[in-house]
C-alpha distance (Angstrom), angle and dihedral (degrees) to the residues before:
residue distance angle dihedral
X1 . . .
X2 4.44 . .
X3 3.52 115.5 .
X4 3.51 114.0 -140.5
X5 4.02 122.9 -136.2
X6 3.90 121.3 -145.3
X7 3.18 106.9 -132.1
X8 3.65 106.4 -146.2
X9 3.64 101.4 55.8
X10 3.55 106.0 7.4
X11 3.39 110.9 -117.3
X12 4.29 122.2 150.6
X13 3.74 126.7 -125.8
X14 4.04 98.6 -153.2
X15 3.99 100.0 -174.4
X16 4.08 78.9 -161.3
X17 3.90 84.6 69.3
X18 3.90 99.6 26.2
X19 4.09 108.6 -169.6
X20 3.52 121.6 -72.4
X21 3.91 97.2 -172.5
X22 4.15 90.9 55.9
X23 4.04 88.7 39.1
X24 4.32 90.2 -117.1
X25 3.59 95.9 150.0
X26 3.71 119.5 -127.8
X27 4.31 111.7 -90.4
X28 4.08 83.5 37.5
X29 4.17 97.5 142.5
X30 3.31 106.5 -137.2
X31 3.63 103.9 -115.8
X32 4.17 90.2 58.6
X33 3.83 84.1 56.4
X34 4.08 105.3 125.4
X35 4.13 117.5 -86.3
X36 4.16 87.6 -115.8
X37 3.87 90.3 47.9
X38 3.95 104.9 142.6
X39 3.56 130.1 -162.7
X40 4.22 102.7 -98.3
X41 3.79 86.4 -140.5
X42 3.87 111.6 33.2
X43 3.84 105.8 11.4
X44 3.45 97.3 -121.2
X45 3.87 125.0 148.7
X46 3.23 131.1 -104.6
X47 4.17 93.2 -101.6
X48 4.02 84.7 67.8
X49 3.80 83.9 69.5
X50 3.62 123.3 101.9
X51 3.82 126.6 -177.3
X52 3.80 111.4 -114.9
X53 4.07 120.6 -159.1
């Protein structure tokens, strides 16, 4: 699965990991993450994401 970089701070969505602290279970692609998803770091949306290789 990509992980997805936010672009304002940085931080990586891993949907290996998923994100304990917004209850996104681990193996949660990124693209079935919920509409109100948030950055945990910056609290950016999810269209500050970019897919990084």
């Amino acid at each position: 699965m990509d992980k997805y970089e936010c672009v304002l701070c940085g931080y990586v969505y891993d949907p290996e990991s998923g994100e304990t602290d917004s209850d996104i279970e681990p193996g949660t692609p990124f693209n079935e993450l919920p509409d109100d998803f948030v950055c945990p770091l910056c609290g950016a949306g999810l269209d500050e994401f970019e897919i990084i290789e």
